[in-house]
PyMOL commands that place a pseudoatom at each C-alpha (Angstrom):
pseudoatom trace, name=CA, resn=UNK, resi=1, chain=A, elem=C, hetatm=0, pos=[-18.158, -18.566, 3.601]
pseudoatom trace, name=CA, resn=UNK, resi=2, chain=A, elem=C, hetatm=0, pos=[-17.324, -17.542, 7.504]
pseudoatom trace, name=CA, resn=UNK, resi=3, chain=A, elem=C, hetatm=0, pos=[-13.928, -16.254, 6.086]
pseudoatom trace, name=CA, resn=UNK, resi=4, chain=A, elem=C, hetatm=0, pos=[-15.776, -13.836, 3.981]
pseudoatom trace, name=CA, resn=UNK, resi=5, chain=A, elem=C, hetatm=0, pos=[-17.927, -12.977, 6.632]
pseudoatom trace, name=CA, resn=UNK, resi=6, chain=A, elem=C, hetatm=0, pos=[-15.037, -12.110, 9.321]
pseudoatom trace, name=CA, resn=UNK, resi=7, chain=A, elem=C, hetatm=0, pos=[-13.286, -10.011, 6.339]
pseudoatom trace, name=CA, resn=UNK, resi=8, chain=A, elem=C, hetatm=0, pos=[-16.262, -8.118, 5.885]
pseudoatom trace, name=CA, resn=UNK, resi=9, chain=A, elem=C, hetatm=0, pos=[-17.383, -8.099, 9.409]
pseudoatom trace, name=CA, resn=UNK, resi=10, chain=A, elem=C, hetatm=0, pos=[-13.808, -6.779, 9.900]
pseudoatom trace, name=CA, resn=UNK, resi=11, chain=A, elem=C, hetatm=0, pos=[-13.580, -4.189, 6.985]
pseudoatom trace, name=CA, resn=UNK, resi=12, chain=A, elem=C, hetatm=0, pos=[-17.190, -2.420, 8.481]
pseudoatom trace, name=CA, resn=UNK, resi=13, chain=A, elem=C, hetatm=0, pos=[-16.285, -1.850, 11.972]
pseudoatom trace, name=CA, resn=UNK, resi=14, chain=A, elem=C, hetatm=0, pos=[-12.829, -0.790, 10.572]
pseudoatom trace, name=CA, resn=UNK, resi=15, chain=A, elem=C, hetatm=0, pos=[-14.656, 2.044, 8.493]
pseudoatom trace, name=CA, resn=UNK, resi=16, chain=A, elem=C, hetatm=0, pos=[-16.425, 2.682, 11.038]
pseudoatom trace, name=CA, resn=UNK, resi=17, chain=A, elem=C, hetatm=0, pos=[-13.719, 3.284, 13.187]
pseudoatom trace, name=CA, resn=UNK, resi=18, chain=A, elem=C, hetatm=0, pos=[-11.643, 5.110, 10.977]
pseudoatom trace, name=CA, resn=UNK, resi=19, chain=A, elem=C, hetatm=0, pos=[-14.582, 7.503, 10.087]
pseudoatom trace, name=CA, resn=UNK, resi=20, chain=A, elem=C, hetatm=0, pos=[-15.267, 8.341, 14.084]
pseudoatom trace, name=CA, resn=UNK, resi=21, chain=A, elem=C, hetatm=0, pos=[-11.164, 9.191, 13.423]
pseudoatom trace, name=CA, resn=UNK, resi=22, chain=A, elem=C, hetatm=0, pos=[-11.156, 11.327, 10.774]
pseudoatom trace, name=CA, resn=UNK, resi=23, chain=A, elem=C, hetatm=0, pos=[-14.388, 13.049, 12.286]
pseudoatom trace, name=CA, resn=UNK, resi=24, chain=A, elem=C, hetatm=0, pos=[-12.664, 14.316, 15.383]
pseudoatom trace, name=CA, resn=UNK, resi=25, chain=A, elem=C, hetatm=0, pos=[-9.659, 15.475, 13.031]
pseudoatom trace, name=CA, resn=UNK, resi=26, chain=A, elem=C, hetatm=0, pos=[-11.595, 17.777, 11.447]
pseudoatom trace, name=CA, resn=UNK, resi=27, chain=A, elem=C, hetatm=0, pos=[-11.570, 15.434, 8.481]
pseudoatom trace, name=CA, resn=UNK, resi=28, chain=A, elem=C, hetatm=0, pos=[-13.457, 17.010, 5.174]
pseudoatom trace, name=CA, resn=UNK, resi=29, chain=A, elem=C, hetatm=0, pos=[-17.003, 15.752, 4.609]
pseudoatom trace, name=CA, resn=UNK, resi=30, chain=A, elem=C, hetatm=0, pos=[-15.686, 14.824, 1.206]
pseudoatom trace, name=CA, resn=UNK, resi=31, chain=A, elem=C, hetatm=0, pos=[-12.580, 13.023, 2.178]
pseudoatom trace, name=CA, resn=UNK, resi=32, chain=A, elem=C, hetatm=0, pos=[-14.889, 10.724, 5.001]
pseudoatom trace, name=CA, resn=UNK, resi=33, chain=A, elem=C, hetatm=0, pos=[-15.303, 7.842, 1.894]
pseudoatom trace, name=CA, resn=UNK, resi=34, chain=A, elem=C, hetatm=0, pos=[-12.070, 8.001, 1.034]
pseudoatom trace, name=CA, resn=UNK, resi=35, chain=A, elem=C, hetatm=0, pos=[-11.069, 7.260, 4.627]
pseudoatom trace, name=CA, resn=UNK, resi=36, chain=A, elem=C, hetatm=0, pos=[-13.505, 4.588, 5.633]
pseudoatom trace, name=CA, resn=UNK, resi=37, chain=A, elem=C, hetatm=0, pos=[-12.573, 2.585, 2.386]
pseudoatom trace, name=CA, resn=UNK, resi=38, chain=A, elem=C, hetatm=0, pos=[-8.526, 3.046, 3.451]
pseudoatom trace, name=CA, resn=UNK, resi=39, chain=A, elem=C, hetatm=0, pos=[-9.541, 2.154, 6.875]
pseudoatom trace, name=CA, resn=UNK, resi=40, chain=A, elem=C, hetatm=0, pos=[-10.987, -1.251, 6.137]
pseudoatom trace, name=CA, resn=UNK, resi=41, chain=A, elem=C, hetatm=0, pos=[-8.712, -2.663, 2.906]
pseudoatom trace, name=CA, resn=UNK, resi=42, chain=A, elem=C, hetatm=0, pos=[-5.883, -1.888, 5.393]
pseudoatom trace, name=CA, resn=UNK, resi=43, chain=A, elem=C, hetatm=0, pos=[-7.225, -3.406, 8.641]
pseudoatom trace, name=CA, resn=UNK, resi=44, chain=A, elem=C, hetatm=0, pos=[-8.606, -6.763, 6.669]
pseudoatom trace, name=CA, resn=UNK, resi=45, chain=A, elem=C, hetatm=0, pos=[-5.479, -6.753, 5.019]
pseudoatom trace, name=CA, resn=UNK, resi=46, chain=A, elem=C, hetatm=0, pos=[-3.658, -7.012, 8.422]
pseudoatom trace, name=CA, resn=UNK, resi=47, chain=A, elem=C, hetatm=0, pos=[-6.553, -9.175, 9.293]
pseudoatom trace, name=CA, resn=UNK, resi=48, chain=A, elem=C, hetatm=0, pos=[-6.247, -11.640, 7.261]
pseudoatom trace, name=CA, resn=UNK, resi=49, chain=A, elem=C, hetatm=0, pos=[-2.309, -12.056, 6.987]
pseudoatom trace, name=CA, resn=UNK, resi=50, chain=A, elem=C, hetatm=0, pos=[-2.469, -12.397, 11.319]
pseudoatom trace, name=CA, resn=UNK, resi=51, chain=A, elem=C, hetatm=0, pos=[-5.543, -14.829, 11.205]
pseudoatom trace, name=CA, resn=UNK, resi=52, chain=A, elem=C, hetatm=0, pos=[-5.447, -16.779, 7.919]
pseudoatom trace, name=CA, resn=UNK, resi=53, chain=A, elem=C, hetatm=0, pos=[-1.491, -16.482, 6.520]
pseudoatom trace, name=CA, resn=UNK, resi=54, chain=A, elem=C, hetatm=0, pos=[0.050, -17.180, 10.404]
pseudoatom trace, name=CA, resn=UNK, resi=55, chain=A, elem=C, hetatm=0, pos=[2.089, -13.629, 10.125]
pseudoatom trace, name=CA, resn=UNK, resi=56, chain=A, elem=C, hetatm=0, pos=[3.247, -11.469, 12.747]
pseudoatom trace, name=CA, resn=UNK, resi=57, chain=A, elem=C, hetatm=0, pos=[1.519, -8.404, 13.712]
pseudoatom trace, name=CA, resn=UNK, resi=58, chain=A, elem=C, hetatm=0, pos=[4.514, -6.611, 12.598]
pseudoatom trace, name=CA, resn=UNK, resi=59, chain=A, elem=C, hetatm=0, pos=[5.206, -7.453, 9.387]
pseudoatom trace, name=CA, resn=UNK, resi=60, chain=A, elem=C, hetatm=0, pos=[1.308, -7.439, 8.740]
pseudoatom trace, name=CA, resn=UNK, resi=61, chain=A, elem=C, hetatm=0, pos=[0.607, -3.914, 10.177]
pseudoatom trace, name=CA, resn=UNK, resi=62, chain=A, elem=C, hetatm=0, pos=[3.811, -2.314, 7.829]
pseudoatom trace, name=CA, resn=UNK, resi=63, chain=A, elem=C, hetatm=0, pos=[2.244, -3.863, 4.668]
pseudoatom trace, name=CA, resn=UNK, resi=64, chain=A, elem=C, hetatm=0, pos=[-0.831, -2.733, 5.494]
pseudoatom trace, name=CA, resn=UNK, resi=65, chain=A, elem=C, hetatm=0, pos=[-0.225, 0.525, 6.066]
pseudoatom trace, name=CA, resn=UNK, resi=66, chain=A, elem=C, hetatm=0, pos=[2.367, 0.471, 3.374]
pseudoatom trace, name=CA, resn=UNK, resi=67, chain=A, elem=C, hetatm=0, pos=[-1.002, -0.255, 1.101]
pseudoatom trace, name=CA, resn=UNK, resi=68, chain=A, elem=C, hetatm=0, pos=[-2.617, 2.271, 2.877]
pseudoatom trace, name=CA, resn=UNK, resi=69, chain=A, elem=C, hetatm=0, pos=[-0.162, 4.768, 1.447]
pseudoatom trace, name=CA, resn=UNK, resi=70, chain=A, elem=C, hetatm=0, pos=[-0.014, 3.642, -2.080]
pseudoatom trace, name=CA, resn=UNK, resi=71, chain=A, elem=C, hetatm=0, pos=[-4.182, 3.692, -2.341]
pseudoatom trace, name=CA, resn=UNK, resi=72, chain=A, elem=C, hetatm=0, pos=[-3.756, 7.545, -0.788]
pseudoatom trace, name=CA, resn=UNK, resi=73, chain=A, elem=C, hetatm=0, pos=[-1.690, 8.971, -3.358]
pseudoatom trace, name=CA, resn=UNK, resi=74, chain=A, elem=C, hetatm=0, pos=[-4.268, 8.495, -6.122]
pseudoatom trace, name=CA, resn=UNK, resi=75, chain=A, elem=C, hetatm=0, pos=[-7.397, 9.524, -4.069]
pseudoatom trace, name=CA, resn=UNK, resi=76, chain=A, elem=C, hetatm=0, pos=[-5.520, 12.865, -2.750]
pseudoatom trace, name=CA, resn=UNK, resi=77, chain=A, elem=C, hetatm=0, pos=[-6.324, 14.634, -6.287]
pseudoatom trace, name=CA, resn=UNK, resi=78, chain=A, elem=C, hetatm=0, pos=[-9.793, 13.092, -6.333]
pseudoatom trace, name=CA, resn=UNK, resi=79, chain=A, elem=C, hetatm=0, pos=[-10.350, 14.625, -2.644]
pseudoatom trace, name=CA, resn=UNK, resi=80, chain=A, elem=C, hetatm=0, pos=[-8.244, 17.689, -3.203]
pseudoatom trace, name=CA, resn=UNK, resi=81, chain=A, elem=C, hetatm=0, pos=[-6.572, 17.302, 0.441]
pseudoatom trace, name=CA, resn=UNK, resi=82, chain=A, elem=C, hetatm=0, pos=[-3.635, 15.828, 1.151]
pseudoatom trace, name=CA, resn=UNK, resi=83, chain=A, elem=C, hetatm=0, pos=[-2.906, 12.254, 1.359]
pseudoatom trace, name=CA, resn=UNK, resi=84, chain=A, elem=C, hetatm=0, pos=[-2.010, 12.300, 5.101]
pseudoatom trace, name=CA, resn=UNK, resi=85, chain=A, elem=C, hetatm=0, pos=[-5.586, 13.555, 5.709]
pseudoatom trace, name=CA, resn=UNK, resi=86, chain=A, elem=C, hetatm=0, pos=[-7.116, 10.345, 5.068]
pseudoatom trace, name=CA, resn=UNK, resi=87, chain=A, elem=C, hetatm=0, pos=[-4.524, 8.076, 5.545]
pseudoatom trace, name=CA, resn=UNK, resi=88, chain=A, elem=C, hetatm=0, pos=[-3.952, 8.797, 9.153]
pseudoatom trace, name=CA, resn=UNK, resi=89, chain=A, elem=C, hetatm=0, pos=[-7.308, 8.312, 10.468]
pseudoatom trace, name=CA, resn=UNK, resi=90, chain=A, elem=C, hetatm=0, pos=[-7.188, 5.104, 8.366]
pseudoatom trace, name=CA, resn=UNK, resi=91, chain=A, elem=C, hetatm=0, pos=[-4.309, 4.420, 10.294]
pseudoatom trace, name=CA, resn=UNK, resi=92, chain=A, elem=C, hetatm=0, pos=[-5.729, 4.617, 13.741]
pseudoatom trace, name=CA, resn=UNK, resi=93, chain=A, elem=C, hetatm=0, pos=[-7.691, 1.269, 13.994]
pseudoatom trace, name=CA, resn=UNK, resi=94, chain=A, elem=C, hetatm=0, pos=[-4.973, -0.633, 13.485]
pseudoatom trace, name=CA, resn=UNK, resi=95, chain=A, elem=C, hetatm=0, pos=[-3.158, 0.774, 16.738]
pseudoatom trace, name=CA, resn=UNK, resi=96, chain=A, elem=C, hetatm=0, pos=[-2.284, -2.561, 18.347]
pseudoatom trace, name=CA, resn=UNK, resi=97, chain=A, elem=C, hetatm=0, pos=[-4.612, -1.476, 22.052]
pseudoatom trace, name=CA, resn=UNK, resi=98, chain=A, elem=C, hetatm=0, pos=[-4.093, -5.022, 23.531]
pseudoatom trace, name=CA, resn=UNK, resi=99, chain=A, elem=C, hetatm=0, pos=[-0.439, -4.855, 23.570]
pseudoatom trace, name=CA, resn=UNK, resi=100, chain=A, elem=C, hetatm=0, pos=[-0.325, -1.460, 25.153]
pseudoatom trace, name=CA, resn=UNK, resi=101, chain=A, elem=C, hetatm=0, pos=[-2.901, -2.590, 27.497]
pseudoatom trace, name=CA, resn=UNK, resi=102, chain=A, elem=C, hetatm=0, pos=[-0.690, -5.114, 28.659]
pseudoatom trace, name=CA, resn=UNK, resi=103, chain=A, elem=C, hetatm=0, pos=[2.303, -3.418, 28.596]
pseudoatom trace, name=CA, resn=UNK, resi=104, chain=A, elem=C, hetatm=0, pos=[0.939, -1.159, 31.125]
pseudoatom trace, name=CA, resn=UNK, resi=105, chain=A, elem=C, hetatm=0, pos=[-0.336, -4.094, 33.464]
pseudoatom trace, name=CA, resn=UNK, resi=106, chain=A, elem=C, hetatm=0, pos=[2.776, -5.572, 32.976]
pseudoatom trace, name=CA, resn=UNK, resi=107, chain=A, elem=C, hetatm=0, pos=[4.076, -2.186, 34.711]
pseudoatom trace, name=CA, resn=UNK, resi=108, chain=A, elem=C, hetatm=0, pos=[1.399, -2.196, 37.523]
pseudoatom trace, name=CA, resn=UNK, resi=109, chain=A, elem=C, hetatm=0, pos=[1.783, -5.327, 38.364]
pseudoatom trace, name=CA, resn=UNK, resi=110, chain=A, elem=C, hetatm=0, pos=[5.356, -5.316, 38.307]
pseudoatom trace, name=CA, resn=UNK, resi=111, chain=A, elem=C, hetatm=0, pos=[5.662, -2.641, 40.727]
pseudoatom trace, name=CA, resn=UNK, resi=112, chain=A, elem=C, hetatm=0, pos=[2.853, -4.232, 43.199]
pseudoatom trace, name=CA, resn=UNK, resi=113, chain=A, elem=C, hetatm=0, pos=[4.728, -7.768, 43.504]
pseudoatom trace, name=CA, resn=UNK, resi=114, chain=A, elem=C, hetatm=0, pos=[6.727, -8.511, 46.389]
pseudoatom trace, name=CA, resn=UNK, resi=115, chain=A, elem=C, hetatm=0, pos=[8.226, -12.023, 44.604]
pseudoatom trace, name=CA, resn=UNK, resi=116, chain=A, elem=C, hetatm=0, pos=[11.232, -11.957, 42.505]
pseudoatom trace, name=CA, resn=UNK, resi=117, chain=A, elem=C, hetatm=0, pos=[10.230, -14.071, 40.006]
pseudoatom trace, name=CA, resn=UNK, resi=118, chain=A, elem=C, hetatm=0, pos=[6.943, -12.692, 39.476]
pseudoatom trace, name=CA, resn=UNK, resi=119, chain=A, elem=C, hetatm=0, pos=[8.521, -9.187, 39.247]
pseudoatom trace, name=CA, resn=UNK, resi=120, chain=A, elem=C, hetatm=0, pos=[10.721, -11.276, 36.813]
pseudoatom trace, name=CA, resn=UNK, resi=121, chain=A, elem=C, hetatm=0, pos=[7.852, -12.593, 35.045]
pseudoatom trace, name=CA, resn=UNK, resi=122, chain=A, elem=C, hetatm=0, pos=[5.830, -8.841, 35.025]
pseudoatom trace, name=CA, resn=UNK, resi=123, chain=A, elem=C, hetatm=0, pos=[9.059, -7.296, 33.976]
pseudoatom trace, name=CA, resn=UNK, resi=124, chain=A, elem=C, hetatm=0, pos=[9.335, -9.519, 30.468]
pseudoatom trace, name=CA, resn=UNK, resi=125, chain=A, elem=C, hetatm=0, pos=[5.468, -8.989, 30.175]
pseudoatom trace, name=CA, resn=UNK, resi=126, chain=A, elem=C, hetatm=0, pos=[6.289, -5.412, 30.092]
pseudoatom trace, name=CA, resn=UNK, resi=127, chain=A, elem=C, hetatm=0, pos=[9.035, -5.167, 28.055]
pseudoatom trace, name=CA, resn=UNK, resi=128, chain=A, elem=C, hetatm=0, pos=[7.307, -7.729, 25.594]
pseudoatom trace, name=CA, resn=UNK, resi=129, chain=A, elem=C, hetatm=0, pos=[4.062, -5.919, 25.123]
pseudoatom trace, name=CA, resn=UNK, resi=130, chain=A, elem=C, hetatm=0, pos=[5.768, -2.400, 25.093]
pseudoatom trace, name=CA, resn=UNK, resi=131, chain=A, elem=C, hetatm=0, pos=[8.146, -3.389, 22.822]
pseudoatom trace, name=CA, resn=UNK, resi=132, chain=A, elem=C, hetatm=0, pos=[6.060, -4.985, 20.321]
pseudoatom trace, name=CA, resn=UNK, resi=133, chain=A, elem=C, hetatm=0, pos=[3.660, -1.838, 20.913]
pseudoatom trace, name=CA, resn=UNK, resi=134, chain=A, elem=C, hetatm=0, pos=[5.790, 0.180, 19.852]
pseudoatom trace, name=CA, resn=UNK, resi=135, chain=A, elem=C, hetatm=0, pos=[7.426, -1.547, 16.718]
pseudoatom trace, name=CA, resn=UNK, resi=136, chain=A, elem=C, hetatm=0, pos=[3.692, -2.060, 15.441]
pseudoatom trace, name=CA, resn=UNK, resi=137, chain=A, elem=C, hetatm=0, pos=[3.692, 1.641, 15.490]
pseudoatom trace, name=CA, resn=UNK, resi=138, chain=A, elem=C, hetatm=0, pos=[6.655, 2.438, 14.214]
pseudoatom trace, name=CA, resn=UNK, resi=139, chain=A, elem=C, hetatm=0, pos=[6.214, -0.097, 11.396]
pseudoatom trace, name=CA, resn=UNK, resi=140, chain=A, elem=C, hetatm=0, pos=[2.953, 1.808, 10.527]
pseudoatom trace, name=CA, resn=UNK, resi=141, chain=A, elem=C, hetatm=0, pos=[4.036, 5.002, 10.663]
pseudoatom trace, name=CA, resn=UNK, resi=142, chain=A, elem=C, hetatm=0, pos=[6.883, 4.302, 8.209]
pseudoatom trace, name=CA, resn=UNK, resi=143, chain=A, elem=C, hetatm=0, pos=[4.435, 2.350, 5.842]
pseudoatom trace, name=CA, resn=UNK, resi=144, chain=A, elem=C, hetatm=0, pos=[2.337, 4.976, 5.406]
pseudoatom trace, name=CA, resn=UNK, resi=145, chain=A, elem=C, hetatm=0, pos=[4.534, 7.643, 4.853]
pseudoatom trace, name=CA, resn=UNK, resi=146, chain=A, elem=C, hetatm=0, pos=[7.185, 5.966, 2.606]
pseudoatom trace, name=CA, resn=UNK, resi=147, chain=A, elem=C, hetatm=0, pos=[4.963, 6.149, 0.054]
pseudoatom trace, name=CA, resn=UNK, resi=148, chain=A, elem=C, hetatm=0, pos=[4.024, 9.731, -0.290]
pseudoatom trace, name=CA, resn=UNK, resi=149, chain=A, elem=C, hetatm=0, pos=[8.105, 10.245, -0.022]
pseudoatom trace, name=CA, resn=UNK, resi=150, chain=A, elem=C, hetatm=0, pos=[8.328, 8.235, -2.935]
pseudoatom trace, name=CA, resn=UNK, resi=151, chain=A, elem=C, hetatm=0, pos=[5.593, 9.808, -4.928]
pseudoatom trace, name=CA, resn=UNK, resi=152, chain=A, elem=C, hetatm=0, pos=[6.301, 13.344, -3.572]
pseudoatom trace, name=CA, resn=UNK, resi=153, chain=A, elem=C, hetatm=0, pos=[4.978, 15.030, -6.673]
pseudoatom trace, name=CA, resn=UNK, resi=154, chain=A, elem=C, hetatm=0, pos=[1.559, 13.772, -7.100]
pseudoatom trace, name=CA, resn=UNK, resi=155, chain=A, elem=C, hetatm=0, pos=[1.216, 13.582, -3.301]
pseudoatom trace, name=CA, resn=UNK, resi=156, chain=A, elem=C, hetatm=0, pos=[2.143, 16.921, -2.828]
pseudoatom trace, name=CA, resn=UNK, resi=157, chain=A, elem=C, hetatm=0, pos=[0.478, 18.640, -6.014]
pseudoatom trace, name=CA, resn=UNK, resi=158, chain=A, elem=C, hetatm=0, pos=[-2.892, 17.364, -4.920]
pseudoatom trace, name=CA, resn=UNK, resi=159, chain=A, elem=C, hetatm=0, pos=[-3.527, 21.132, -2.527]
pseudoatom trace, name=CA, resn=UNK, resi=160, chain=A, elem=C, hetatm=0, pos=[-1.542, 22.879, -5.532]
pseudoatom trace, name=CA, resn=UNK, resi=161, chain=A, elem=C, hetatm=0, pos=[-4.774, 21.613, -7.675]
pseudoatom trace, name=CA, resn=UNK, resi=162, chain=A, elem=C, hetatm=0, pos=[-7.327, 22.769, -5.212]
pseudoatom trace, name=CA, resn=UNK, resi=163, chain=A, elem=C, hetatm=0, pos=[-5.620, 26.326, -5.478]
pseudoatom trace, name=CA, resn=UNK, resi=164, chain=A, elem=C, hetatm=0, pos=[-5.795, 26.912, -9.310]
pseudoatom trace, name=CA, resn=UNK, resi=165, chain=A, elem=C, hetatm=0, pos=[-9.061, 25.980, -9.649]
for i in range(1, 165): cmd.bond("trace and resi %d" % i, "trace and resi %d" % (i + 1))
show_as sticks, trace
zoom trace
């Protein structure tokens, strides 16, 4: 029962977050669902493989955005927008803030220490946050667009739709 609780707990403050997102993107009023729901099956999803299935935050953020993707294609005709409208702002909760948090107190702290091996030990902080910071995001960004790629003409046709009618 509390794992079902911290999935939904987690899929609600995801949609919430992904809806203040797509709000200050200029997001359709009409598209707002489509992003909320995105927002939390993709952040439980990562959820729940880096709590309950032991994997790394990299592997777990690329699948989930990779699902991400795949649920945008069909809800881009339904929405007539594009599927990048709704998929980015779904995207945005899962930004991995801790890391780059650290990464850049890693930095500060590097620079202020006067010890060698705590500059040392600051230094692989650093590098170790940043890095992982930025493979998390890199990881996402490729999951979520490899599917519209792949499925480039329903993807793209969803706008052509909006015109004819």
């Amino acid at each position: 029962m509390e794992l079902l609780f911290d999935i939904l707990q987690d899929m609600l403050f995801s949609a919430l977050a992904a809806i203040g997102f797509a709000s200050i993107s200029n997001t359709p009023f009409s598209a707002m669902k489509y992003c909320a729901l995105l927002g939390a099956v993709g952040h439980s999803l990562r959820f729940v493989m880096m709590n309950y299935m032991g994997i790394h935050i990299v592997i777990s953020a690329f699948v989930a955005a990779l699902i991400i993707g795949i649920l945008a294609i069909p809800f881009a005709p339904k929405a007539k927008c594009p599927p990048e409208t709704f998929s980015y702002p779904a995207l945005l909760p899962m930004i991995p803030g801790m890391y780059a948090y650290r990464a850049v107190q890693g930095l500060v702290l590097c620079l202020s220490s006067n010890d060698e091996s705590a500059f040392d030990h600051y230094f692989y902080l650093m590098n170790f946050n940043g890095l992982t910071c930025v493979i998390v995001v890199a990881g996402m960004v490729l999951g979520v667009t490899l599917p519209i790629f792949v499925f480039k003409r329903i993807s793209f046709s969803a706008t052509r739709e909006m015109i004819k009618d």
